[in-house]
N, C-alpha and C positions, 0 to 999 in steps of 0.2 A: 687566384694564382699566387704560386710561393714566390718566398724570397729568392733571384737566383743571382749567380755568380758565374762569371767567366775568368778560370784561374790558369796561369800558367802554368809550364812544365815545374819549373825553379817550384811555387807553390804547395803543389801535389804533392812534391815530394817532402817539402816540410811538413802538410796536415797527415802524409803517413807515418813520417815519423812522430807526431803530434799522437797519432790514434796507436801507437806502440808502446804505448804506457807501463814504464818497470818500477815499480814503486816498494822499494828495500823496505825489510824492516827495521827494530832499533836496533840501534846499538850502542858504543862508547861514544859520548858526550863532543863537541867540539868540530869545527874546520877542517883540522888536520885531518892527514891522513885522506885515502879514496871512497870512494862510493861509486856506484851505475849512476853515468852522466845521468844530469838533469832532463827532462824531457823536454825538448825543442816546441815552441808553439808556432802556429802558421804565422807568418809576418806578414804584414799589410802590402799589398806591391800595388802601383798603378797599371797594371795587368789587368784588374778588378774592376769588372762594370756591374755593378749592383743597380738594380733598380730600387727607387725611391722608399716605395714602400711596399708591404704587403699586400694584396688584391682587398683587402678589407674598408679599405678608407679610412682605417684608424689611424692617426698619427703616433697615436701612443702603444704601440703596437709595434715591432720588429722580428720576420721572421714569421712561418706558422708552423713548427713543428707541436708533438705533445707536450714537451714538456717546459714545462713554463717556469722563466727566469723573472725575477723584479730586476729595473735599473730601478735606484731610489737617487733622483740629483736637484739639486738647487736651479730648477728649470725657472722660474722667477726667483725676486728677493723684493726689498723694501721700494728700489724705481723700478719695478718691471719686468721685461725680461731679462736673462741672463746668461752671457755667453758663455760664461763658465760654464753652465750645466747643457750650454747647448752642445759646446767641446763637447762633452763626456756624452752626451748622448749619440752626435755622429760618429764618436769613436764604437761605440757600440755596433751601430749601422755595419762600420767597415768589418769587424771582427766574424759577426753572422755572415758579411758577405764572402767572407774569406772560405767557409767553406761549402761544397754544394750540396743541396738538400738537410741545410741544417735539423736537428731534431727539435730545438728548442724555438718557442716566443718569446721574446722578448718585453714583457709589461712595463712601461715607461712610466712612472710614477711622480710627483714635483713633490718634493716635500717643503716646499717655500722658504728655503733659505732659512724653518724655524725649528726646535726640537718638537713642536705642536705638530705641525705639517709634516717632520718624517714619523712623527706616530702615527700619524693616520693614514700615513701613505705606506708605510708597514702594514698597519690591518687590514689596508684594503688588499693590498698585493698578495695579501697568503687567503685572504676569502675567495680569491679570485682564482688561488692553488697552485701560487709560486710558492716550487721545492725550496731556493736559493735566493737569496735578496743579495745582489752588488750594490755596493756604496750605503750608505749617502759620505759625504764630502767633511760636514763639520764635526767637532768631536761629541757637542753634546749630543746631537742630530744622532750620529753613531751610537751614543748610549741609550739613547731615546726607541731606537730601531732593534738592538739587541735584546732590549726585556720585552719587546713584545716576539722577537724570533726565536727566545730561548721558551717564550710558553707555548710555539707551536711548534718546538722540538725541530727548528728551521735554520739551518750556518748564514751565517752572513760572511761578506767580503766588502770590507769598510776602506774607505779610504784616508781615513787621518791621519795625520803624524803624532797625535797625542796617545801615547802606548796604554795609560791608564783604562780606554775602553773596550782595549782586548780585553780578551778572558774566553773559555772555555765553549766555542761555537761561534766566537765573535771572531774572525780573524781580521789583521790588518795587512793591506798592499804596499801602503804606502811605503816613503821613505823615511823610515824611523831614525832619527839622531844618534841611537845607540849604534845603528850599523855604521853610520859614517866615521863616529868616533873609534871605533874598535878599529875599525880599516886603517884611518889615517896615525893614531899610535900606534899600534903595530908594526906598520911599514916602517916610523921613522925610527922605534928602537931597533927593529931590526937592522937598520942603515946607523945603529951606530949612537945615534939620539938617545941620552939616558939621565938628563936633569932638564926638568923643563918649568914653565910656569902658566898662567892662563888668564888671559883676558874674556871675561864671563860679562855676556849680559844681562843685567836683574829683570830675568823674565821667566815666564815659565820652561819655555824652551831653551833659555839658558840654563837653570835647574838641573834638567834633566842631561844635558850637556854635560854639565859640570860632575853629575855622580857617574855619568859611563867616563869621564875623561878620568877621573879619580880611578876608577874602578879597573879601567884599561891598564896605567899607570902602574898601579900596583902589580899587574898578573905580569907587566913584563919587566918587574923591578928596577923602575925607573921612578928618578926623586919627581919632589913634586915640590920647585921650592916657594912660589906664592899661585895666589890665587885670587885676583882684583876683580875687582866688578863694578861693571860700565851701568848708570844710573840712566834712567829714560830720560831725555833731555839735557842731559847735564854734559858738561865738557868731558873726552875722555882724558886729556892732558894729565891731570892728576895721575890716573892708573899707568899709563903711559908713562910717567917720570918712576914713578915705584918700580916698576920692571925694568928701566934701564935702569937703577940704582943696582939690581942685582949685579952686574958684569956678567964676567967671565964663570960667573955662577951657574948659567943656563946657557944649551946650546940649543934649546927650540922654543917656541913661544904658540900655544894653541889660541883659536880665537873663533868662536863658533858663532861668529856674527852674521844677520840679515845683511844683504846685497845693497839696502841703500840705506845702510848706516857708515860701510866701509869707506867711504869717501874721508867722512871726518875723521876717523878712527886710523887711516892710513897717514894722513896727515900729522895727527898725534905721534904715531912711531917716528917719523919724520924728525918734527920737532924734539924728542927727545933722543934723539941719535940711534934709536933701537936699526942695527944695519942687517937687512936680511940675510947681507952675503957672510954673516957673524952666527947671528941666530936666524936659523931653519925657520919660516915662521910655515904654521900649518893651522888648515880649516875642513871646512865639511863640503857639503856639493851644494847650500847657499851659495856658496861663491862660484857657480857655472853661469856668470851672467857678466856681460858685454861690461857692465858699469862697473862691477872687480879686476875684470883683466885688465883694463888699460889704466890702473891705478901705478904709479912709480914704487913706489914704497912695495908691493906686493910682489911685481918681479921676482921671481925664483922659489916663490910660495907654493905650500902641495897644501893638496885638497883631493877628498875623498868624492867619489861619485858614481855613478854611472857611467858607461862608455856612451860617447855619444852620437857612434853610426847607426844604432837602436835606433833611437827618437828621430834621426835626423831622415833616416829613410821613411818611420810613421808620417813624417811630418810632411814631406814631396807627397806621400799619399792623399794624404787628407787634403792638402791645398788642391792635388788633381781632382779627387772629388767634390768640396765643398768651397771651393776657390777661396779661401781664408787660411791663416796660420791655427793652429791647436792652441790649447791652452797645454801647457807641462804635464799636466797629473793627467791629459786623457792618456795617455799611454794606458794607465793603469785600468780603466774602461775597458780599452780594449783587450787587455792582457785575461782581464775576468770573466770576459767573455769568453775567448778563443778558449783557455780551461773548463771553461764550463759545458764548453761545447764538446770539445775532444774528450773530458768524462765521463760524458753521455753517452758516449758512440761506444767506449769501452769499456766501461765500468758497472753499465746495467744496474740493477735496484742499489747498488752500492755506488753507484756517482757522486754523492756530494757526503759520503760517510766520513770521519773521525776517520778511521784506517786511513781512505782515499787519500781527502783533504791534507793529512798530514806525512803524507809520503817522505822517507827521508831523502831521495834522492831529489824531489822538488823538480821544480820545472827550470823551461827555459825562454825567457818572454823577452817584450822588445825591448826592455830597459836589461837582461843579462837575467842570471841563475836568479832565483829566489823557491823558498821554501817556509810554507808556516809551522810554526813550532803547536805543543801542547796547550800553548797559554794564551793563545790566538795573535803574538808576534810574529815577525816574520825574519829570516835573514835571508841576506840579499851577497852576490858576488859583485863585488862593486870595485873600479878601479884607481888606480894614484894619480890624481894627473897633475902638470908642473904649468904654473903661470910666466909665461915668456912673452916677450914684444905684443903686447896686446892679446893673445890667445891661448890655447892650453895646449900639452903633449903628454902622452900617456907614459909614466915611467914604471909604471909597475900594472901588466893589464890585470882587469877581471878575471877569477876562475873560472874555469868553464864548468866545474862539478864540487860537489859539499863534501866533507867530511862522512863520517860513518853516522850522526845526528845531528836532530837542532837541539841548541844549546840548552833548549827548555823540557826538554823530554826528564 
């Protein structure tokens, strides 16, 4: 017996508009400017009684349609299980149950938290005659999974934020750094903001911060007048004194730091008198977490992100069915699912095509717009949000639709 699902009215009417798929062609480059909304994917509702598994007894199994999907995830690591990859697996679960008589199975695969383990969990998932391989989770894992889907002429849908393991069939869901950074300059030159400076972590993810912050900077001709960088361990006080030396030099300060580093780091502004209500200070959607908001020093700070009625409704879900909280990145589990599924229903021998896949109007998932580009990045409609009294408020929401291409075409 199949997978089945009891959906509401509210539901139905999203996986119809899910299975109405208008997918533009190219055109001129960039955000601006309109397109055919993105296409809506079915949201997760506790409406949704999905039974367990599939009548097969397989655990690793989701769903019994023809056409067969890999999840590739970090179902164990070095102690064991892990819930990480259990998140992204239930989120799986809930996406197939979202709609009824899915097409597709779902093949569950661990790739052991190693680049070893998602090679093999790759070869095995396309002998088994998964069209499409979702995730795995880490970057190398990611690289590791693409050269063996690019020799069986198979797309994947990766989840990492490290952009370098895109490329051409490889696509990424994640939340890339480049979108956040574009989002949040942007906003602020446009509000005004036009000499800034930048508090940089020596990391790789700061790296890669640092050349979209440059790079953002530039296209909206705003200075750029330092550029310090926070040492792993080391006090940030130093950098922190350098950027208050500037004055009245800069009126915003970027800072693309992890969530538990910002304690010390808020502290350091602190100490060297850097005053938010002076300089704008701005970050990425790292900082959508409980242990940034209630930081003093950060008060009035904007940060790029996600809206977060998405997640928050994913998230009621999933506790209704799996009495636990998600991990963050299942969103993106189930977001790869629901597309995968609703291309199937109307896309026919061309569901997971080049054309498809890279649709410029993109879709509409629970995290908001997103669309993969040529080079297997993706961009994302993401919105402004402002840190107040311990929480956030959106001052600039997410698009609801892309421009006329992705940037990468």
């Amino acid at each position: 017996m199949g997978l089945r699902a009891t959906i509401s009215g509210r539901v139905r009417a999203g996986m119809a508009c899910a299975l109405a798929l208008a997918l533009a062609g190219c055109g001129p480059s960039g955000l601006r400017g309109r397109s055919p909304s993105a296409t809506p994917l079915p949201p997760p509702t506790s409406a949704i009684e999905v039974s367990p598994l599939t009548g097969t007894g397989d655990p690793n199994r989701i769903g019994s349609g023809p056409i067969k999907i890999a999840l590739i995830a970090p179902l164990t690591g070095p102690n064991g299980s892990s819930a990480l990859g259990l998140s992204l697996r239930n989120a799986v679960e809930l996406a197939v149950g979202a709609f009824d008589n899915a097409e597709v199975t779902v093949i569950v695969k661990d790739d052991q938290s190693s680049p070893a383990g998602a090679k093999s969990a790759a070869q095995a998932a396309i002998a088994e005659g998964a069209e499409l391989i979702v995730g795995p989770l880490f970057s190398a894992n990611v690289r590791e999974v693409g050269a063996v889907a690019r020799m069986a002429g198979k797309p994947v849908i990766g989840f990492s934020t490290d952009a370098s393991v895109a490329g051409r069939g490889v696509y990424l869901l994640s939340f890339l750094v480049e979108s956040y950074v574009d989002r949040i300059v942007d906003y602020a030159a446009a509000r005004g903001k036009r000499s800034m400076a930048a508090l940089i972590p020596d990391s790789d993810y700061g790296r890669l911060a640092e050349a979209a912050f440059l790079t953002a900077a530039a296209r909206n001709d705003v200075r750029v007048m330092a550029v310090e960088r926070l040492r792993p361990g080391a006090s940030a006080s130093a950098a922190a004194q350098k950027i208050a030396g500037l004055g009245a030099q800069i009126d915003a300060l970027f800072i693309p730091e992890q969530a538990e580093a910002m304690a010390g780091l808020a502290q350091a502004l602190a100490s060297a008198g850097i005053d938010g209500k002076r300089v704008q200070i701005l970050g990425t959607g790292l900082w959508n977490d409980a242990r940034v908001l209630k930081l003093p020093a950060l008060q009035g700070a904007w940060f790029a992100a996600p809206d977060n009625g998405g997640f928050n409704g994913f998230a009621a879900s999933y506790r209704d069915k799996f009495g636990a909280d998600p991990a963050r990145v299942a969103t993106l589990a189930y977001d790869a699912i629901a597309l995968s599924v609703a291309l199937a229903r109307q896309q026919g021998s061309e569901r997971f095509s080049e054309r498809v896949l890279q649709g410029t109007s993109g879709f509409s998932g629970t995290d908001g717009i997103f669309r993969f580009r040529a080079d297997g990045q993706n961009e994302r409609g993401l919105s402004v949000q402002m840190i107040g009294n311990g929480t956030t408020s959106v001052i600039s929401p997410a698009p609801r639709s892309f421009g006329a291409a992705p940037s990468g075409l």
